[in-house]
FITOR-895626 format. One record per residue (C-alpha): residue in one letter; x, z, y. Coordinates in steps of 0.05 Angstrom, whole numbers, plus 5000, padded with zeros to 4 digits. Each point is the difference from the previous one (the first is absolute). Layout:
// FITOR-895626
<torvo residu="A" X="X" Z="Z" Y="Y"/>
...
END
This chain:
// FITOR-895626
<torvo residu="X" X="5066" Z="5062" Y="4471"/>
<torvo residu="X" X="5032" Z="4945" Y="5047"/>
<torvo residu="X" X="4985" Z="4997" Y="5077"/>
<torvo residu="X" X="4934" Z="4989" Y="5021"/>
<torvo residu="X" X="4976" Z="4922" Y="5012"/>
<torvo residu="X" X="4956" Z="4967" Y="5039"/>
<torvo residu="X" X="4946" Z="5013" Y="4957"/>
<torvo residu="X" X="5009" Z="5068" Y="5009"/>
<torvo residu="X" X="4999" Z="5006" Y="5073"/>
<torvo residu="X" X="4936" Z="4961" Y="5001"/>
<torvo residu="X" X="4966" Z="5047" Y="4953"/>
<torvo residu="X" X="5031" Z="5065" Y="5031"/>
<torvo residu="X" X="4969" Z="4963" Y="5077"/>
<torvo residu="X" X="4935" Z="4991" Y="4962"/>
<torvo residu="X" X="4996" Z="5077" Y="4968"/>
<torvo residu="X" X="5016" Z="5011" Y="5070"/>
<torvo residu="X" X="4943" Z="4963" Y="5038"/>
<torvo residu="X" X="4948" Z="5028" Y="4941"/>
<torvo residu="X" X="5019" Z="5074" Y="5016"/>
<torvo residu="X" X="4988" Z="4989" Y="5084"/>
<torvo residu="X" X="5074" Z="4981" Y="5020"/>
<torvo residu="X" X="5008" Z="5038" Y="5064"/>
<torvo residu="X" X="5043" Z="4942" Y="5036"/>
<torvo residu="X" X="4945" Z="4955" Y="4985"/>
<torvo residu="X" X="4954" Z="5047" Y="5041"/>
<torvo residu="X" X="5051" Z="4999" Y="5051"/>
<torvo residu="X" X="5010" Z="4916" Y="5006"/>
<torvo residu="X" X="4928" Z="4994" Y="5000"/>
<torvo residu="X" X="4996" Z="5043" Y="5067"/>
<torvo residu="X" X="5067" Z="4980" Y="5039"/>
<torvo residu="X" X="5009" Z="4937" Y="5023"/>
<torvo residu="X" X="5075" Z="4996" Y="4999"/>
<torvo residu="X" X="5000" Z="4925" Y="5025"/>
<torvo residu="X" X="4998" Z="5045" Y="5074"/>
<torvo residu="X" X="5062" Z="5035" Y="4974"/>
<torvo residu="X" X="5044" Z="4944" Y="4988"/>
<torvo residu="X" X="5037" Z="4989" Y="5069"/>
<torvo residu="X" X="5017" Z="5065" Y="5007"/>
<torvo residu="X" X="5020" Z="5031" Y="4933"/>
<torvo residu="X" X="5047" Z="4923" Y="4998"/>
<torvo residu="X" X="5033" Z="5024" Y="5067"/>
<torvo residu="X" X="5018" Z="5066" Y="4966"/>
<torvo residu="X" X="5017" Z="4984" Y="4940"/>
<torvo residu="X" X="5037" Z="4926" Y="5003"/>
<torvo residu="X" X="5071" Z="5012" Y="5022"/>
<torvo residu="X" X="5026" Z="4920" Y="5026"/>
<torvo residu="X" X="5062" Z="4971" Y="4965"/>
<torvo residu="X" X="5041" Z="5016" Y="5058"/>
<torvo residu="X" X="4995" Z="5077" Y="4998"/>
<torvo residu="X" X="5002" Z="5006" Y="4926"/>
<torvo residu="X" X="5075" Z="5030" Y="5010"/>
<torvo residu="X" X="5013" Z="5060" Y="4960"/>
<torvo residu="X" X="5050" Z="5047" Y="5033"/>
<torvo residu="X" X="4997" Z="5059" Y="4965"/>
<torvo residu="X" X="5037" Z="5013" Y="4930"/>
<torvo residu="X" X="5069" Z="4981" Y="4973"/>
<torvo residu="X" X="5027" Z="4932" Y="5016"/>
<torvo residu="X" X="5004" Z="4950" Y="4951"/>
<torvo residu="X" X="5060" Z="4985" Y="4966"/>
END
């Protein structure tokens, strides 16, 4: 058995949605368009602070 395709995610997402997917319960209540600005601000580092410190140096 190889790793699972496309095909297979679309079946698996489709088994899912048959059987009452619980996240699709969830999207249908939240509108997470009101989310947006402030999970970005969290989560999105800019370019100019993406400067690791911690850890060995590089060679």
């Amino acid at each position: 058995m190889g790793e699972p395709g496309f095909v297979d995610a679309d079946r698996r997402r489709a088994a899912l949605s048959e059987n009452g997917d619980p996240l699709e319960a969830v999207a249908a209540l939240v509108r997470w368009e009101s989310f947006c600005a402030d999970i970005e601000a969290v989560a999105l580092t800019p370019e100019a602070e993406k400067t690791f410190r911690v850890g060995c140096r590089p060679f």
